[in-house]
PLY file of the C-alpha trace (Angstrom):
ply
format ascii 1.0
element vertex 362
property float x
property float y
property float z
element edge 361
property int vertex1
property int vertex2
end_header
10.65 1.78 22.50
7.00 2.71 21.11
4.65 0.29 19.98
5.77 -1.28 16.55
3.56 -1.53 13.91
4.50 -3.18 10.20
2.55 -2.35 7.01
2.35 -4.82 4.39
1.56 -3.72 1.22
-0.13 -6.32 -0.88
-1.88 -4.21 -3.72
0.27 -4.76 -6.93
-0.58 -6.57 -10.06
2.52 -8.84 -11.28
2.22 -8.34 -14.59
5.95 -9.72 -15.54
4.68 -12.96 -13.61
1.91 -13.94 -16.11
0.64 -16.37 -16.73
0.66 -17.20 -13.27
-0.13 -14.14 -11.98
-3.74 -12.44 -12.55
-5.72 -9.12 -11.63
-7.38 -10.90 -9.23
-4.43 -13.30 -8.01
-1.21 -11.34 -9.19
2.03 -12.59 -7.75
2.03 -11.75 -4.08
-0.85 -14.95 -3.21
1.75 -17.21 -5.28
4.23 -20.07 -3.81
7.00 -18.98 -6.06
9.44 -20.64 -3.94
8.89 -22.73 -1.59
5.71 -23.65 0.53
3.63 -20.36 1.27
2.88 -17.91 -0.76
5.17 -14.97 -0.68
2.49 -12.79 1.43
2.14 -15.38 3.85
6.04 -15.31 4.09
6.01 -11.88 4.57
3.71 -11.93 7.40
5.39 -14.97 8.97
8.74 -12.81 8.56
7.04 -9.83 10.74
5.54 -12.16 13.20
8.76 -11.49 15.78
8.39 -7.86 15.28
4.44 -6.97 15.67
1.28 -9.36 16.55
-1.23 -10.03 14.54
-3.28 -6.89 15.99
-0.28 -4.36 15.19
-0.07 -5.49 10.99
-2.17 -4.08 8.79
-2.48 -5.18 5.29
-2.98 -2.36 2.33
-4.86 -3.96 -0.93
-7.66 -3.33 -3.42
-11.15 -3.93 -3.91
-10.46 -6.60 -6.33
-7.85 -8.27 -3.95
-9.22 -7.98 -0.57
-10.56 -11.85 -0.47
-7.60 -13.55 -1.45
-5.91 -11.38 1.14
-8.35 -12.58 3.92
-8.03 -15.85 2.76
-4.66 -16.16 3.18
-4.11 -13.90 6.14
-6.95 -14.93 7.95
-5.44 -14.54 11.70
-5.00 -10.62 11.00
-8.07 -8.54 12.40
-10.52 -7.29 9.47
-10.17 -3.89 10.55
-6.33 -4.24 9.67
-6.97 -4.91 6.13
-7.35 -1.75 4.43
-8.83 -1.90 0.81
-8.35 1.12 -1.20
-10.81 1.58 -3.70
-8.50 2.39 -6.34
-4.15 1.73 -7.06
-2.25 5.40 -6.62
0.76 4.03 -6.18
2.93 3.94 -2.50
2.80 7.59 -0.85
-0.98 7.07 -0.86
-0.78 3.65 0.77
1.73 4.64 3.34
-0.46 7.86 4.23
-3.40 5.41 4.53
-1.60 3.04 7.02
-0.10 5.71 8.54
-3.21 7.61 9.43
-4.63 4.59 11.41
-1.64 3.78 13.22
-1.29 7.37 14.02
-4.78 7.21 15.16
-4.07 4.37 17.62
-0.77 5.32 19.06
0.80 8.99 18.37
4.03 7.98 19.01
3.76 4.46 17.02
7.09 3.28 14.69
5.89 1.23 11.72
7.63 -0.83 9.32
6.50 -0.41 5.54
7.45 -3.52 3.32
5.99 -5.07 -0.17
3.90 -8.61 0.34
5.85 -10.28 -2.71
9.66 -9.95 -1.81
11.98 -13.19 -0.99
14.31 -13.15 1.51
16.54 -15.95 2.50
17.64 -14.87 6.35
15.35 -13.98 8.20
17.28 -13.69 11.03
19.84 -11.04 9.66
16.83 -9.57 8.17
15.13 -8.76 11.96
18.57 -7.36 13.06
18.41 -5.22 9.96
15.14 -3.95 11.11
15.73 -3.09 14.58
18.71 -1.30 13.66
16.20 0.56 11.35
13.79 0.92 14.35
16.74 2.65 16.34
17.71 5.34 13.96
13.95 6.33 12.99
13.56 6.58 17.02
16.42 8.22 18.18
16.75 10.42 14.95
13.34 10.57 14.34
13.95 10.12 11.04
13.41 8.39 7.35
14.78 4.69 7.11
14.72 2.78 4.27
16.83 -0.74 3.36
19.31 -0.51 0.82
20.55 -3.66 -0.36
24.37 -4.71 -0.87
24.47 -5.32 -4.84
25.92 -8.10 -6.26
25.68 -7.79 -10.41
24.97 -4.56 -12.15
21.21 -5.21 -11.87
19.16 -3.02 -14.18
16.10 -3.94 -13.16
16.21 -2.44 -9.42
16.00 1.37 -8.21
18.99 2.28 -6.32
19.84 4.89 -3.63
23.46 6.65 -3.26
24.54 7.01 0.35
26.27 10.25 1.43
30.16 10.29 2.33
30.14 11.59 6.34
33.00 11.05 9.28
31.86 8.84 12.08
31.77 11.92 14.46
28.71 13.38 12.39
26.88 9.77 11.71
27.60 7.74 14.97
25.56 5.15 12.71
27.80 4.98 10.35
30.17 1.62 11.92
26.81 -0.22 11.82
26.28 0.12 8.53
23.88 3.21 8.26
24.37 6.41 6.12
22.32 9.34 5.45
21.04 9.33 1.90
22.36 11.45 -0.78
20.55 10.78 -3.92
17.85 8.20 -5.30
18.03 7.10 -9.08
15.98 5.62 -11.18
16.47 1.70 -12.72
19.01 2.20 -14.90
20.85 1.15 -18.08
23.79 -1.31 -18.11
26.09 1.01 -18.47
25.14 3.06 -15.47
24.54 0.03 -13.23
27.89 -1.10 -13.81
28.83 2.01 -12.86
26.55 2.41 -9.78
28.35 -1.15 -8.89
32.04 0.01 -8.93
31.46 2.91 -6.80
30.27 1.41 -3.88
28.51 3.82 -2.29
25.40 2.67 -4.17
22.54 0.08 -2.99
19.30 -1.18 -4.32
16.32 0.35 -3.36
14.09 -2.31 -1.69
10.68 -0.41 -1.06
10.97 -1.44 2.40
10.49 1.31 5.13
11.04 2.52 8.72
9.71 5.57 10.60
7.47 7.13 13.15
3.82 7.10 11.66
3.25 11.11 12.54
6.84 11.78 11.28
5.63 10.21 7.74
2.59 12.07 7.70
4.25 15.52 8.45
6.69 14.98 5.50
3.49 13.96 3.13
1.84 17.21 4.96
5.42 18.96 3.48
6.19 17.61 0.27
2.68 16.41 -0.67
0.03 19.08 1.07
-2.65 17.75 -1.42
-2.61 14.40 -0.59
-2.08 15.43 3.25
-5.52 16.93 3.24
-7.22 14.09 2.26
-5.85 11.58 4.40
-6.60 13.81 7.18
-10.37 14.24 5.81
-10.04 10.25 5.95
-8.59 9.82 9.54
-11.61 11.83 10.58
-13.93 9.71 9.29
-12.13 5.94 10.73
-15.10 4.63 12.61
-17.73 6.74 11.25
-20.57 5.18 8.83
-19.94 7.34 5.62
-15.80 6.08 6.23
-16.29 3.94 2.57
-18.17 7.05 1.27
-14.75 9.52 2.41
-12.53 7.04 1.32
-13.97 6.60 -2.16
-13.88 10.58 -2.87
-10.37 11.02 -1.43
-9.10 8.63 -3.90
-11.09 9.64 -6.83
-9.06 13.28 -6.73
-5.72 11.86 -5.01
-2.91 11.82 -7.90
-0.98 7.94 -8.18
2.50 8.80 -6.96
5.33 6.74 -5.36
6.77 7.32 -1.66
9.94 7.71 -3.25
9.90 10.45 -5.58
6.77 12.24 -3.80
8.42 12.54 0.02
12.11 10.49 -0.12
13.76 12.12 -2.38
12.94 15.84 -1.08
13.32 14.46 2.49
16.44 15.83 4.99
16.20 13.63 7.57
16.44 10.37 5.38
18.84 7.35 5.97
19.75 4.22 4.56
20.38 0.92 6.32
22.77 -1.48 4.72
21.27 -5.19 4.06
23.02 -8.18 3.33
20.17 -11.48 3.89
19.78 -12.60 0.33
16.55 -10.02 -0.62
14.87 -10.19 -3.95
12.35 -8.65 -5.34
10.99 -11.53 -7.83
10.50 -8.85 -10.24
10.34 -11.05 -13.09
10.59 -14.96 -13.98
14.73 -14.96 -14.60
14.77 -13.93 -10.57
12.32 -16.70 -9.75
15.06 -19.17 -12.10
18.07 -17.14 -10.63
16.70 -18.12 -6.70
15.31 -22.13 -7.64
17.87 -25.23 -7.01
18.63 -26.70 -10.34
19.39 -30.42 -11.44
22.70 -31.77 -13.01
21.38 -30.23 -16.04
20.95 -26.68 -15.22
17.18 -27.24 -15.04
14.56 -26.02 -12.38
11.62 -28.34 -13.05
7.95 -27.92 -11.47
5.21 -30.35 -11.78
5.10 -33.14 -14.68
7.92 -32.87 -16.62
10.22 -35.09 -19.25
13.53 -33.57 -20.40
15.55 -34.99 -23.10
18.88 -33.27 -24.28
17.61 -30.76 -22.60
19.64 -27.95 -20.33
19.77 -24.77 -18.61
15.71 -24.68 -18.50
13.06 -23.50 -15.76
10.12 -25.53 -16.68
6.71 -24.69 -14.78
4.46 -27.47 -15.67
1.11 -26.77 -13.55
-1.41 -29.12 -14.17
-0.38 -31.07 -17.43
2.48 -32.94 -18.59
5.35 -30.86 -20.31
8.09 -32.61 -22.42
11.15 -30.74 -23.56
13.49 -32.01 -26.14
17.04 -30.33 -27.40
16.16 -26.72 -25.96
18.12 -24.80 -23.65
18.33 -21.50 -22.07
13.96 -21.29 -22.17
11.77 -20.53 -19.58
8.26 -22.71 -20.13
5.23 -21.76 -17.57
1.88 -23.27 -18.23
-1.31 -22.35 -17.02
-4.71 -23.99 -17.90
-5.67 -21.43 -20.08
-1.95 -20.21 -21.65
1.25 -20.97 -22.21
4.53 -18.42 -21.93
7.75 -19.61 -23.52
10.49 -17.28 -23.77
14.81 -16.90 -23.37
16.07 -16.50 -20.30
17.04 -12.96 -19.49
13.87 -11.67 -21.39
10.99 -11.83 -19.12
11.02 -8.32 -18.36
9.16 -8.57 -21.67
6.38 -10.46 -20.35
4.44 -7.02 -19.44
4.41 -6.20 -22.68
2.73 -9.48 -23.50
0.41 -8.30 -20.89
-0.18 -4.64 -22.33
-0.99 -6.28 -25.68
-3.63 -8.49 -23.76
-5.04 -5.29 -22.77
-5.11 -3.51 -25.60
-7.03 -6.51 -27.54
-9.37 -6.46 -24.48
-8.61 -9.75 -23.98
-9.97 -10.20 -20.58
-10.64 -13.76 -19.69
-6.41 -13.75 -20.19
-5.84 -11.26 -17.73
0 1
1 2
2 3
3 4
4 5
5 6
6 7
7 8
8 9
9 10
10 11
11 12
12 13
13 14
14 15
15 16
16 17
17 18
18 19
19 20
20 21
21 22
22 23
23 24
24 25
25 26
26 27
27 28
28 29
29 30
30 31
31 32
32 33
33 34
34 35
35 36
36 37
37 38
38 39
39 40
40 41
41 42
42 43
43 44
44 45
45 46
46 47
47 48
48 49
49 50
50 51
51 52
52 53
53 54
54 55
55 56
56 57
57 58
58 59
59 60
60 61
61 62
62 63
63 64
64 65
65 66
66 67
67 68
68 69
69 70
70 71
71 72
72 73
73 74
74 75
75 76
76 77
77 78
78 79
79 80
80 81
81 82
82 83
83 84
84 85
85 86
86 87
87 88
88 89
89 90
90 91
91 92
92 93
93 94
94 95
95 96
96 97
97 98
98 99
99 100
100 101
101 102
102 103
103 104
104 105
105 106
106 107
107 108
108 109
109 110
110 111
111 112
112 113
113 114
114 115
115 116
116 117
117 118
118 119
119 120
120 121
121 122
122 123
123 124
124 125
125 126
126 127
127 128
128 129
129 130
130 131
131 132
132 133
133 134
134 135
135 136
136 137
137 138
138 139
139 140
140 141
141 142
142 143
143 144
144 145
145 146
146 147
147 148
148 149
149 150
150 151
151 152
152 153
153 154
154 155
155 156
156 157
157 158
158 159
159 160
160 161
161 162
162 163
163 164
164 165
165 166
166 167
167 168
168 169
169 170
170 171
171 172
172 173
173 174
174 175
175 176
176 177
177 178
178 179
179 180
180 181
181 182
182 183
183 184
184 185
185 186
186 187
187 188
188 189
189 190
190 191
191 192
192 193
193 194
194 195
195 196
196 197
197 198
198 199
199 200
200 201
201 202
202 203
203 204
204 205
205 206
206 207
207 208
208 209
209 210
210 211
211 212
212 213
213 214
214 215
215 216
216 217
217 218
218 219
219 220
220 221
221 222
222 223
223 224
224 225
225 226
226 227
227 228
228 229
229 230
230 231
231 232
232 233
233 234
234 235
235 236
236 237
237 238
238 239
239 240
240 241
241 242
242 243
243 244
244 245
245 246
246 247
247 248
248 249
249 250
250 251
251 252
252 253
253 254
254 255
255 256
256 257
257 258
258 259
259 260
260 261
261 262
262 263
263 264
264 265
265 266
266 267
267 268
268 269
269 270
270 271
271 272
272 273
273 274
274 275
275 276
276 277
277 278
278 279
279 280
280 281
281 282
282 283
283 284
284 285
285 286
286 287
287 288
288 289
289 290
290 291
291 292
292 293
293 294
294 295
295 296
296 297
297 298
298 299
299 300
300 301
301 302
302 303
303 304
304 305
305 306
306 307
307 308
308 309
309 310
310 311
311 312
312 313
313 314
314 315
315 316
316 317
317 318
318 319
319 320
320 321
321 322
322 323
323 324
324 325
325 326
326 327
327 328
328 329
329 330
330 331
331 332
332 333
333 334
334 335
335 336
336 337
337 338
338 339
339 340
340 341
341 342
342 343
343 344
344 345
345 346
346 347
347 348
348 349
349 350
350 351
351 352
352 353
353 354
354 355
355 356
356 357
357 358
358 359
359 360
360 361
């Protein structure tokens, strides 16, 4: 098999994770569960699959310390820093121009820094399943994930009905992909759910780095003809100076809708090895052990009459009397308190921040 190369990307800003997350320390350099922060799992995770010297890390400007901070085994050079967010297709053509440039014939594994996954063992085989089919197929591979609840806060991706004899993959859990869609309502993710022949789109990738780059060349010529004015200039002393004006005119457009969804050649692997994408605090309460109570509590805090909470305490001393069903995080600078099963609303807390230019709060 070629060289394997994995591509975290580590750019995003967790904005349904304040007041936790920041600009300059969103969600991705947090220990949301566990020890580590959910980067650092992530790397750990790919450690089996590529060295240090084969993982590259795609972030910003803003942050590209906290990444080196706590990443500080992978090679500088590996750390790419765009200068500005334009969303995945960008990234990937970023990573995938370097890796290109060091192997031709290189696989590489595209995945987001702040996902949790529980088995990390089922997770590998997963991969090198993946690995296989982008090889042998030379293909697009992406992980769907088994749903278990009509879950509206998750893309999804509809796998195509074929006979074994045209999909040989197909006993092992692979099937070419017949439509993406969008996160839905209710409704349609219940719907989605009783079909079965619909997963949830984790973000998380598998191909040959040239094949990548000839569907961008394809489906996205534009943004082809920078990245190759880019890969000429790796190593060359204007390279910051390229990259700069190749972003300035490169449009902000996601892998998915930009090259997957016009793609032939793409699959999807089934995944089963308890993946989530922490999009919000109610999946960070959904994943944490609770007490007798129903309560997740973190750091300093009394409960009385109290139930069904997720209490994040940081550095002072909550108490919590006769509530239920809340979710409390405190910060030393602010405090969020709202129901369970409405954090997605926390961005717009965020938006409003930015609107009042508010800036020491973001």
């Amino acid at each position: 098999m070629p060289k394997i190369f994995s591509v975290i990307m580590a750019g995003g800003v967790g904005t349904r994770f304040w007041p936790r997350s920041r600009e300059r320390f969103p969600k991705q350099f947090l220990e949301i569960v566990g020890s580590g922060s959910l980067l650092q799992k992530t790397l750990a995770r790919f450690g089996p699959l590529a060295d240090k010297r084969q993982t590259f890390v795609v972030t910003n400007a803003v942050q590209a310390e906290a990444v080196r901070t706590q990443a500080p085994d992978i090679p500088n050079e590996n750390i790419l820093v765009e200068p500005v967010g334009r969303n995945t297709a960008p990234c990937i053509g970023l990573a995938a121009s370097w890796i290109r440039r060091l192997d031709p014939d290189a696989l590489m594994v595209v995945s987001p820094a702040d996902h949790l996954i529980e088995d990390d063992e089922e997770f590998l085989r997963i991969l090198k399943l993946a690995l296989r089919v982008a090889e042998e197929k030379d293909a697009l591979v992406t992980i769907g994930i088994k749903p278990t609840h009509p879950e509206t806060g998750y893309g999804y991706i509809q796998s195509a009905e074929e006979e074994l004899d045209q999909n040989p993959y197909r006993a092992e859990g692979v099937y070419r992909v017949k439509t993406f869609a969008e996160k839905p309502n209710l409704e349609t993710a219940e719907r989605f759910l009783s079909s079965g022949d619909f997963f949830w789109n984790s973000g998380i990738f598998v191909w040959r780095a040239g094949t990548i780059l000839k569907e961008i060349e394809l489906h996205l010529p534009e943004l082809h003809e920078e990245l190759l004015t880019v890969q000429k200039s790796i190593d060359s002393p204007n390279y910051q100076q390229v990259l700069d004006l190749a972003y300035g005119v490169i449009r902000s457009i996601s892998i998915d809708y930009g090259v997957m969804e016009k793609a032939g050649n793409a699959f999807v692997v089934r995944g089963d090895f308890g993946w989530s994408d922490v999009g919000s605090w109610d999946e960070v309460v959904r994943v944490t052990p609770k007490d007798g109570e129903g309560n997740s509590l973190k750091g300093k805090v009394i409960v009385r009459d109290a139930t069904n909470n997720f209490i994040d305490a940081g550095n002072k001393l909550v108490a919590a009397i006769g509530v239920k069903d809340l979710v409390i995080i405190n910060t030393d600078d602010a405090i969020l308190i709202c129901k369970k099963g409405e954090s997605q609303e926390v961005k717009e807390v965020v938006d409003y921040i930015r609107r009042k230019q508010m800036n020491e709060f973001l």
